[in-house]
C-alpha positions in Angstrom: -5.9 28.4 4.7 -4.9 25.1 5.9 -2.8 24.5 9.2 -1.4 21.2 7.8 -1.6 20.2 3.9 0.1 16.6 3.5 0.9 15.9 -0.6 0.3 12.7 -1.3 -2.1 10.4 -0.8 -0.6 6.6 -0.5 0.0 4.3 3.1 2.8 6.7 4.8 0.7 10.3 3.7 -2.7 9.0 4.9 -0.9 7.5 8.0 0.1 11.0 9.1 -3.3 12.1 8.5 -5.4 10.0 10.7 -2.7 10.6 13.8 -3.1 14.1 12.7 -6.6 14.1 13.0 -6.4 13.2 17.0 -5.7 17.1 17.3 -7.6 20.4 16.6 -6.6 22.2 13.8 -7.8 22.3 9.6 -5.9 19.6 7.5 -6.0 18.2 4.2 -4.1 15.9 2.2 -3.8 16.5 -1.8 -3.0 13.9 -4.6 -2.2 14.4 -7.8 -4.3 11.0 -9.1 -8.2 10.4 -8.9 -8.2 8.7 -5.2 -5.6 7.4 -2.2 -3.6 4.1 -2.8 -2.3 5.1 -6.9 1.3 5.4 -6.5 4.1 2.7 -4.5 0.9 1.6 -2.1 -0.8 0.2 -4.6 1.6 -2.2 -6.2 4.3 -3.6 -3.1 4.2 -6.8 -1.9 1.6 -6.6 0.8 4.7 -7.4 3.5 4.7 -6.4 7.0 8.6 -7.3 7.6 9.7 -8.1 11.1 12.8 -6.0 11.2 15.5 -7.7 10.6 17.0 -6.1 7.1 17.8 -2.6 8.0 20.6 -1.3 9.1 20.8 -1.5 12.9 20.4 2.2 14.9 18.8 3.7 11.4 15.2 5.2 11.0 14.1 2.7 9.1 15.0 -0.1 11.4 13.2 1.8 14.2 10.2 2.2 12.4 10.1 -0.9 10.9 9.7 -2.5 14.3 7.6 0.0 16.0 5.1 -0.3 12.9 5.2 -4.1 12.9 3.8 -3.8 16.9 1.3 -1.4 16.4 -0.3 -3.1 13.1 -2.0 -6.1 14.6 -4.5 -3.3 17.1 -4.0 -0.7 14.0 -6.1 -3.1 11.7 -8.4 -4.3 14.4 -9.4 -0.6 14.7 -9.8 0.3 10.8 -11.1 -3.6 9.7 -8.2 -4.5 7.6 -7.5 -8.0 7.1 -4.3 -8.7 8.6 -2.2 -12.1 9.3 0.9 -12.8 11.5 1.6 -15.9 8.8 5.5 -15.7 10.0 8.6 -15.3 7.2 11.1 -17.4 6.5 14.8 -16.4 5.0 16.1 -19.2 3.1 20.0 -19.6 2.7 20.7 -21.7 0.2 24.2 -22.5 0.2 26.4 -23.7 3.7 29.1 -20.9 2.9 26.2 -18.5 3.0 25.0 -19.7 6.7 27.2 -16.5 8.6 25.5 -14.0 7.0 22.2 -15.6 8.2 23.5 -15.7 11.5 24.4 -11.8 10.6 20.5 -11.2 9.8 19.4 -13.0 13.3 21.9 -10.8 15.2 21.0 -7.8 13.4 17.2 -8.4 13.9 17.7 -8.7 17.5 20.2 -5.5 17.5 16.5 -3.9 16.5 14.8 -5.7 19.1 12.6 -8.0 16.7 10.8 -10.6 18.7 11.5 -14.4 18.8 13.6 -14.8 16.0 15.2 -18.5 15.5 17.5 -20.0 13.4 16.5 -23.4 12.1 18.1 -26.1 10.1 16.9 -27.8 6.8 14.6 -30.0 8.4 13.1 -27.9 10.6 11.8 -25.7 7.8 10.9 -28.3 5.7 8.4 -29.5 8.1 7.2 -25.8 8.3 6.8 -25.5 4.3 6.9 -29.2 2.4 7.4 -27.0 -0.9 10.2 -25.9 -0.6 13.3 -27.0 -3.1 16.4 -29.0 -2.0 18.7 -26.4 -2.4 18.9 -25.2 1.3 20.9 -25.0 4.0 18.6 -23.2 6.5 16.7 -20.6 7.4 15.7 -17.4 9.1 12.6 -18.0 11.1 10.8 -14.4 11.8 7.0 -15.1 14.0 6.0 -11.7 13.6 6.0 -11.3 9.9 3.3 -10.7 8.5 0.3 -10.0 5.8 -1.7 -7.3 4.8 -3.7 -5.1 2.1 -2.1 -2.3 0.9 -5.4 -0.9 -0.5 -7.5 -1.4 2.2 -5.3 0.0 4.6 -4.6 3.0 2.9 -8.3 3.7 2.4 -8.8 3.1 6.1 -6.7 5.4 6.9 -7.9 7.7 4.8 -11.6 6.9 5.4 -11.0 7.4 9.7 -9.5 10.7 8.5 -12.1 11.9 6.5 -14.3 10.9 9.2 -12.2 12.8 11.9 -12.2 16.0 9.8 -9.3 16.1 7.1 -10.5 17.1 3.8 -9.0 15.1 0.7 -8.3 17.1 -2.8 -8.0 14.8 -5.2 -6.5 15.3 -9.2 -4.9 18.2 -7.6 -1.0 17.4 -9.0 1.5 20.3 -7.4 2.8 22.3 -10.1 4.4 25.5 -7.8 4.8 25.8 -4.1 6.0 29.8 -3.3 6.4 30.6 0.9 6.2 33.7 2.4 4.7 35.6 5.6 4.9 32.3 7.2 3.2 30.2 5.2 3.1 28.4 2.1 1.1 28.8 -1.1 0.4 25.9 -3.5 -0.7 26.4 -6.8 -2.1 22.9 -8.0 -4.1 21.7 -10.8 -7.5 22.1 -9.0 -6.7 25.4 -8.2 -4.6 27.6 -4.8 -4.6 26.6 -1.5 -2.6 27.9 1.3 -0.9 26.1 4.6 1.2 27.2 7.5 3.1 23.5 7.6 3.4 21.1 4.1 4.2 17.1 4.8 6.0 16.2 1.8 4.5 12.2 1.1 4.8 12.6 -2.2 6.6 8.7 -2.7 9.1 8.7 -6.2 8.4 12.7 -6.5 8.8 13.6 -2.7 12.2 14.6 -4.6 10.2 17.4 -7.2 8.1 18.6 -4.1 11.2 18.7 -2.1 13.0 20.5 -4.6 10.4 23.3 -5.7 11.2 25.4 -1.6 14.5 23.6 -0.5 17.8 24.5 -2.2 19.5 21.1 -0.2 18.4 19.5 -3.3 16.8 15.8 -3.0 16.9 12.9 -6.2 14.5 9.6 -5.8 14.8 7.0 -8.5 12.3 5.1 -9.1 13.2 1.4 -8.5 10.6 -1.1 -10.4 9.5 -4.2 -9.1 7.6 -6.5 -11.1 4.8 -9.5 -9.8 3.1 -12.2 -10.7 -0.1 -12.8 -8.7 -1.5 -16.3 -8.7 -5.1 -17.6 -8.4 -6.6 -18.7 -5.3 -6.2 -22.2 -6.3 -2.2 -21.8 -5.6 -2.8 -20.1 -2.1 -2.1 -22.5 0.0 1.5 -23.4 -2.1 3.5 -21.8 1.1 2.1 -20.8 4.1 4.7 -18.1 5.5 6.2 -15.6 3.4 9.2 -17.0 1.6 12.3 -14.8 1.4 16.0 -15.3 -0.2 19.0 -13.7 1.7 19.2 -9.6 0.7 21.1 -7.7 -1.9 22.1 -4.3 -2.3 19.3 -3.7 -4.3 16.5 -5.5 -1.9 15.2 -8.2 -0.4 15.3 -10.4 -3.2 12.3 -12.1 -4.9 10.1 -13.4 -2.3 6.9 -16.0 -2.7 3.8 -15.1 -0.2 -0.1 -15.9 0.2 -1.9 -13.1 0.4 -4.6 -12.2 3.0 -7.4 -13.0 0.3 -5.8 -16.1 -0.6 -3.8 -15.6 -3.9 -0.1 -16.5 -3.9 2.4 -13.6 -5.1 5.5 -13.6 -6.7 8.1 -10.7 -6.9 9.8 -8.6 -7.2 12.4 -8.3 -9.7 14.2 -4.9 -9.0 15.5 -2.7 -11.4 16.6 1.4 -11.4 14.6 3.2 -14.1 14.2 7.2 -15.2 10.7 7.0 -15.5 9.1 7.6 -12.3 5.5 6.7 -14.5 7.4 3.4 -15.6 5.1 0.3 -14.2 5.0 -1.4 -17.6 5.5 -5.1 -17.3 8.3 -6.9 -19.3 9.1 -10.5 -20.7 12.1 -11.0 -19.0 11.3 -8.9 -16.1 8.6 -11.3 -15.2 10.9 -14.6 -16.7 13.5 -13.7 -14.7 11.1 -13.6 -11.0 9.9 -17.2 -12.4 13.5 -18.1 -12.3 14.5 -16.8 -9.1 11.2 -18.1 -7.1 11.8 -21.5 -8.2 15.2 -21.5 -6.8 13.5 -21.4 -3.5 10.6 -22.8 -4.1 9.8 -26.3 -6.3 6.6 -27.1 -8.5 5.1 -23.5 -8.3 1.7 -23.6 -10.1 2.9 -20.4 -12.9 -0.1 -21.6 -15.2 -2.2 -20.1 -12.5 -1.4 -16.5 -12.9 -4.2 -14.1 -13.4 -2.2 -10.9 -13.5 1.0 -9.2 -13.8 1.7 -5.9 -12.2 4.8 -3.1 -11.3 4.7 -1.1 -8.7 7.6 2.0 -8.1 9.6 2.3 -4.7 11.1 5.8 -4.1 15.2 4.9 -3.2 17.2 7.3 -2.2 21.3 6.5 -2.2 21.5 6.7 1.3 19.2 3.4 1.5 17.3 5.4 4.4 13.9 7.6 5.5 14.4 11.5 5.8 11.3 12.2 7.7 12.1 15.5 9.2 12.1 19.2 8.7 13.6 20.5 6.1 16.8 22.6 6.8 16.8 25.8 5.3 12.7 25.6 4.9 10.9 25.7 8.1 7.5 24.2 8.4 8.3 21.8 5.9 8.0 18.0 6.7 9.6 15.9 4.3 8.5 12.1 4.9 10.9 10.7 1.8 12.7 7.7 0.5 10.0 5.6 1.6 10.7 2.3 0.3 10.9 -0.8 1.6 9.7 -1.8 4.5 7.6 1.4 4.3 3.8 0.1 3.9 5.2 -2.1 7.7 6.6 1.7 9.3 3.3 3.8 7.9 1.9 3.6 11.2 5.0 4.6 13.4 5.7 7.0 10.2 2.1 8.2 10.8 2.8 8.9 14.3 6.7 10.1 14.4 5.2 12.6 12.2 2.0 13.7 14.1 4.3 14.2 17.0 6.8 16.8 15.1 3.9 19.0 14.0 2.1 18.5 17.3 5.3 20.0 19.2 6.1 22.5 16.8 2.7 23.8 16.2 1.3 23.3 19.7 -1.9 21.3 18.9 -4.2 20.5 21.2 -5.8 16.7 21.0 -9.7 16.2 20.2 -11.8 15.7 23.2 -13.8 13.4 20.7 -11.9 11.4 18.2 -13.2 8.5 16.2 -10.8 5.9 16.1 -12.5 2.8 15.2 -14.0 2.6 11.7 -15.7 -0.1 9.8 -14.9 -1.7 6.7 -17.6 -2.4 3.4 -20.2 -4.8 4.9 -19.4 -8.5 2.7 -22.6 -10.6 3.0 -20.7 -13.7 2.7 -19.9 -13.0 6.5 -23.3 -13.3 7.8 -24.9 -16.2 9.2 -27.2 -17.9 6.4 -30.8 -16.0 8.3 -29.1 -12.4 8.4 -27.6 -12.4 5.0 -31.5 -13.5 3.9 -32.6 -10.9 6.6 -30.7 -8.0 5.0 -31.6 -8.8 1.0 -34.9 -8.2 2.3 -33.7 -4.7 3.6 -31.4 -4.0 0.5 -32.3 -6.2 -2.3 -28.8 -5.0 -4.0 -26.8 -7.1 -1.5 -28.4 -10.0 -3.6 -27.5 -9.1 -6.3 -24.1 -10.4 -7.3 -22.3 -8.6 -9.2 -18.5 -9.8 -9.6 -18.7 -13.9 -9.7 -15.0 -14.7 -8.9 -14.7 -13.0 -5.7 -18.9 -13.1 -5.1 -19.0 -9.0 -5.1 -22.7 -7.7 -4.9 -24.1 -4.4 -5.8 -24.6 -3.8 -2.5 -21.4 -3.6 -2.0 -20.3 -1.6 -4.4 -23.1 1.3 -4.4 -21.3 1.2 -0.6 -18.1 1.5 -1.7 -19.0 4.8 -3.9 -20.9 6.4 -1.1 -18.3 6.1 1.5 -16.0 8.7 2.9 -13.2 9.3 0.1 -15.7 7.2 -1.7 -14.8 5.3 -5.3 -14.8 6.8 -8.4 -13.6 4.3 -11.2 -13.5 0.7 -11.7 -10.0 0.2 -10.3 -11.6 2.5 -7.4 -14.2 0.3 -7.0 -11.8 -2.9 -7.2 -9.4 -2.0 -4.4 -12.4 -1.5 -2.2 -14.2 -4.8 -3.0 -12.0 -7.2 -5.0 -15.1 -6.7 -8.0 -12.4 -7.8 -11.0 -9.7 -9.0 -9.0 -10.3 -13.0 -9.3 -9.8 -14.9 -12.2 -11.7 -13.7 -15.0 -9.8 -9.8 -14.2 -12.8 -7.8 -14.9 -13.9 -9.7 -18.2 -17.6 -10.3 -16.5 -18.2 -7.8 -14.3 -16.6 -4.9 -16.0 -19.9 -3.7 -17.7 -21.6 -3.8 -14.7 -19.7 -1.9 -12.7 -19.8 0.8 -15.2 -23.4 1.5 -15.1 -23.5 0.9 -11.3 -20.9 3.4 -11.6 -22.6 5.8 -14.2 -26.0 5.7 -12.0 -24.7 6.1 -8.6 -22.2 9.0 -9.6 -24.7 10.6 -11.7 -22.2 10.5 -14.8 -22.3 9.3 -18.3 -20.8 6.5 -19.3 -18.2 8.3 -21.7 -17.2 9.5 -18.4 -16.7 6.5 -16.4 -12.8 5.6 -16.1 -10.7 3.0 -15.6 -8.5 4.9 -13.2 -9.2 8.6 -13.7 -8.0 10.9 -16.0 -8.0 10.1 -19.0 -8.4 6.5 -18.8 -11.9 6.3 -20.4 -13.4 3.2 -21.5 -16.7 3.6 -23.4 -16.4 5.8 -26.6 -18.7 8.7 -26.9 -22.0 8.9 -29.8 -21.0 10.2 -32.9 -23.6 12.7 -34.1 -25.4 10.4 -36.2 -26.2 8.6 -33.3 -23.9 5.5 -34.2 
């Protein structure tokens, strides 16, 4: 029996878990995939938005803010690389410069910070790159970068630290409630909770629907990327925007905090909430639309491809809230965009209702500072020699394009809510994120994998399940 079971483990559920774990009380949080950070928080675009875009006086614009404030001491606390590199919406047409002065007042309706409207020069000498075909822009100063993974796994990490237990390839397949509490039956097995946080990004809706007859639908909206090599980081320096649609904020060109340039995304309502296949003319048409904005963009650079699903809901807004007809359930739904730059006020709006309704009492001890994988590369030249001495694995370099050692990856495993997989093991160290995308290391990282886990290596996976790379012996032995 659990006071507090949260379903779903990406950014907005393991938000809510860490400001849980300030109080006393037994939590956990259960995921249907092999570890945090496999659904929407995985594949976004990395974006802490200023606030501008939504709708003034809604939840999302409130949270958007809020979130954006708290991220800079939030990532100072878990070690998450993070970077105020400022946005910029570009209006490219003269007829469209009143809805740009529409953005800036609706930005400061939600009390964004120091937004400016500048002219054509102005932004070209912020970003030299940038194509003729523009009339001005949208300057936003508190904009800003992240990683998705590695603040997820933070999260999750300073929560496992603090107490809440993690079930993981535990997908919900029934949730019944009675005396006062709920019983899930999951793929792992029963557990039982007095409160349930629905988190559950483009299937909050199923989970939602299985105790609440106020019935709930998320589509899945893909967005497809293009990440680009290192070489073309430095291509823009703030995070490039177009003015918004209806169906987003348009296809937007960004460095990244480890110095890749990203493209995306193209949006596009789809059935399959599984659907993260990459197309021709998805990714064709996101070339088009970036060069509109931006001139001479390096595309022979890209490295990868990727689509990641937001959960939209019609009403274009959060429901974070207790269900109506189901007490002690806490949906936290529709958590698209800008939802990885709310997670941390989501985290704490939704601490606070469960802390008032269930009277919780706060730790006297809580850990709130935790420390990311130890890179090498960040010692002085005498302590990186000093601890290969120690740990001969940290010498060992593993990963060439992003310089990943053993060390860091036997780390990795061992940690709190520790790796399993390769792409485990890649959202934690970058091992197969640089150029070559695995083609080097891969083998590697499969035996360090197979050793440290204490596996074969028929059972090693690309991402869980049943994502299995190396084929099994027959019974000849061939």
């Amino acid at each position: 029996m659990y006071d507090v079971c949260i379903i779903g483990a990406g950014v907005s559920g393991c938000a809510v878990a860490r400001e849980l774990a300030r109080y006393e009380g037994k939590f956990c949080v259960i995921e249907k995939c092999e570890d945090v950070c496999c659904g929407t928080s995985k594949a976004n675009s990395a974006i802490v938005h200023a606030g501008f875009d939504a709708a003034q006086g809604s939840l999302m614009a409130k949270l958007n803010v809020q979130g954006n404030r708290m991220m800079g001491e939030l990532a100072k606390e878990l070690d998450v690389p993070f970077e105020r590199n400022g946005s910029l919406v570009i209006c490219q047409d003269e007829n469209d410069l009143p809805k740009l002065r529409s953005l800036y007042e609706k930005g400061m309706a939600n009390g964004v910070a120091d937004l400016q409207i500048l002219s054509k020069e102005e932004v070209r000498k912020l970003e030299p790159n940038l194509t003729d075909r523009m009339a001005g822009a949208l300057y936003a100063p508190t904009g800003g970068i992240v990683c998705p993974f590695l603040l997820t796994i933070a999260l999750a990490e300073n929560a496992a630290d603090n107490g809440v237990e993690f079930w993981f390839d535990s997908q919900v397949n029934q949730i019944r409630k009675e005396d006062g509490y709920f019983t899930i039956e999951t793929g792992a097995g029963r557990l039982e909770s007095r409160y349930i946080v629905n988190a559950a990004g483009v299937y909050a809706d199923r989970i939602h629907n299985m105790v609440s007859s106020n019935t709930m639908q998320i589509t899945a909206r893909k967005g497809e990327y293009c990440l680009l090599d290192r070489s073309a980081g430095t291509h823009v320096s703030h995070t490039i925007f177009t003015l918004p649609t209806p169906m987003g904020k348009g296809v937007l060109v960004t460095p990244t905090v480890h110095g890749n340039l990203l493209v995306g995304p193209t949006a596009a309502d789809i059935p399959d909430k599984e659907g993260t296949d990459t197309t021709a003319a998805g990714l064709a048409e996101l070339m088009q639309k970036a060069g509109m904005t931006v001139k001479n963009l390096p595309f022979r650079q890209v490295i990868t491809s990727f689509a990641g699903l937001r959960a939209h809901l019609n009403e274009n807004e959060f429901v974070i809230g207790e269900a109506e007809d189901v007490p002690q359930f806490i949906d936290v739904a529709g958590i698209e965009s800008p939802g990885l730059s709310s997670a941390p006020a989501i985290g704490v709006m939704v601490a606070d209702i469960l802390r008032d309704s269930m009277g919780l009492r706060e730790k006297e001890h809580f850990q709130a500072k935790r420390k990311g994988i130890l890179n090498p590369a960040d010692l002085s030249f005498e302590e990186r020699n000093a601890l290969i001495q120690r740990e001969p694995a940290y010498g060992n370099v593993i990963c060439r394009c992003e310089s990943v050692t053993e060390g860091e990856i036997i780390d990795a495993i061992h940690r709190p809510v520790g790796a399993k997989s390769l792409d485990g093991i890649k959202r934690r160290t970058r091992a197969g994120m640089g150029r070559c995308q695995s083609g080097f290391c891969s083998p590697k990282v499969m035996e360090i994998l197979k050793r440290e886990l204490q596996i074969r290596m028929e059972d090693v996976t690309k991402c869980g399940g049943h994502s299995v790379i190396a084929a099994g012996q027959t019974k000849t032995g061939k």
